[in-house]
N, C-alpha and C positions, 0 to 999 in steps of 0.2 A: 504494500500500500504506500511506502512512503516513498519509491521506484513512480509511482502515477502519480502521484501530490509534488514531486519535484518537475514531473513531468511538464504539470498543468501550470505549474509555477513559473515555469520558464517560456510559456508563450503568451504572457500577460503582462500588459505595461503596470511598475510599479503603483499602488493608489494614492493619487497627489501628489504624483514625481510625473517632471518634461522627461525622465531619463525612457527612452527606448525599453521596449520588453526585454524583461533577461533574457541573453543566448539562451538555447542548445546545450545539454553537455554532449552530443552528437553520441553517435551508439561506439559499441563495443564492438572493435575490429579484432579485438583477438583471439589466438587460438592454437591450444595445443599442437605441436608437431616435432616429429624425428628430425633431430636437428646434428649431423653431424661435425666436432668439432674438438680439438685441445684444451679445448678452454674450463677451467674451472665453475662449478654453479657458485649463482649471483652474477657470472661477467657480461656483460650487455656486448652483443655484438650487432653493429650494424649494417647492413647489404644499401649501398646508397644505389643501385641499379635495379635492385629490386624492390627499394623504397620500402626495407623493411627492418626491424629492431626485432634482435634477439635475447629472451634474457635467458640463459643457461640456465637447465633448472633439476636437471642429470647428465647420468650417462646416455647419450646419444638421443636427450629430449631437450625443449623446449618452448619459452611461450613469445608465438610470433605476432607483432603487432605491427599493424599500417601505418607508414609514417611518412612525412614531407621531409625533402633535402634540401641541400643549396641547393639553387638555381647555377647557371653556366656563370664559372668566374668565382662562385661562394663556394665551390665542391671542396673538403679537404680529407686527409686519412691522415692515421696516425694512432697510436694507443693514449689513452689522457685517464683520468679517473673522475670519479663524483666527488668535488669535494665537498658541497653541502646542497641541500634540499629545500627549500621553502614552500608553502601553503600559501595560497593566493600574492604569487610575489607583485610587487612594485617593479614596473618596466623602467630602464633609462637607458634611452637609445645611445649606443656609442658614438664618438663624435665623427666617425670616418662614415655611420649611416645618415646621422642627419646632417653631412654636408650632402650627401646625394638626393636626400628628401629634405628639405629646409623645413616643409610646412609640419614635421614632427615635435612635439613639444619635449620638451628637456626632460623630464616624467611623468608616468603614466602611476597614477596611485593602483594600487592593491585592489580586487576585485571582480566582480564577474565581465567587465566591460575589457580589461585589459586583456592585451593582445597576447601574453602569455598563457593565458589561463589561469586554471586552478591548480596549478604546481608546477614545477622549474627544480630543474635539479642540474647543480651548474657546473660545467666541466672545466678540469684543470691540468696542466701539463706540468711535470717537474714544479709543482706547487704553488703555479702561477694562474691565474685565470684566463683561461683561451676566449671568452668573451661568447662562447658559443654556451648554448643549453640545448636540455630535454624536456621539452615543454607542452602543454595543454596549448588550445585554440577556443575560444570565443566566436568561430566559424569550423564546424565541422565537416565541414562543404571544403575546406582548404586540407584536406589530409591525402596524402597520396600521388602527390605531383613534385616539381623541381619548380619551388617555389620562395624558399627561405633565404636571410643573408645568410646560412652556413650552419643555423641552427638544427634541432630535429623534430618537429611538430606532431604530435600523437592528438586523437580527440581526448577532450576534459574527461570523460569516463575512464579511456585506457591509462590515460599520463594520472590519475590516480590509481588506480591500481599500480601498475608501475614503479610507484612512490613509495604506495605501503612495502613494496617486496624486497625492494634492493636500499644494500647499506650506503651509509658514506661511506668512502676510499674504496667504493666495486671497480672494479676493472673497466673499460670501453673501449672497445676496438672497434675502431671504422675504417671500414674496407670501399 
């Protein structure tokens, strides 16, 4: 019941608020699969040509979720790790994206409207912030394409599950 009550909640504009109807948390794209790999469970492995996130979860399984990549130009590989997680994070666009998009405001508060979603889990190289995340959409109509600055885009349902299962300092390997 509370799966239909959030449901119906999210396509009704707030009462007494100009704010737009809450998003979408858009459906569950995921799904167990024979997943072969080296890789330790908890490591998140990413397929960017298959537009898909792996998170290790045995020997020779996994659970596969549908995801957004860079666009041409944003695509990168590399091994990096989780280093922390946040719950409706606060957006602030880097300053190399809003010199390409000016009319982006310097932050986006915490919330159902921002463009991260309902969780970010943010990735780091040798201890330093790569500036890239694993993150929810506020359009779940945007998952599944080459789309992102570099980031990895899952709908608000999957990117929390997601969230709940994997630690800080899990592994990511994108391929």
């Amino acid at each position: 019941m509370v799966g239909i009550a959030l449901a119906s909640a999210c396509d009704v504009a707030i009462a007494g608020s100009s704010l737009p109807p809450l998003p979408a948390m858009g459906p569950s794209l995921r799904k167990a699969v024979a997943f072969q790999t080296g890789e330790q469970p908890g490591t998140i492995v990413i397929r960017k040509q298959e537009k898909a996130l792996y998170l290790v979860t045995g020997q020779g399984q996994a659970l596969r979720y549908q995801i957004s990549v860079g666009r041409d130009g944003f695509g990168w590989t590399g091994t990096v790790k989780i280093a922390s997680k946040t719950e409706w994070p606060e957006w602030r666009p880097p300053k190399e994206m809003r010199a390409r998009q000016p009319e982006l405001p310097a932050m986006v508060p915490a919330g159902p409207y921002n463009p991260l979603g309902a969780r970010a889990l943010y990735l780091s190289r040798d201890g330093r912030d790569t500036l890239y995340r694993i993150h929810g959409t506020n359009d779940p109509k945007g998952v599944g394409f080459d789309g992102t600055s570099g980031c990895f885009r899952l709908t608000n349902t999957d990117v929390i599950d997601l969230f709940k299962r994997v630690a800080v300092g899990a592994k990511v390997v994108v391929e």
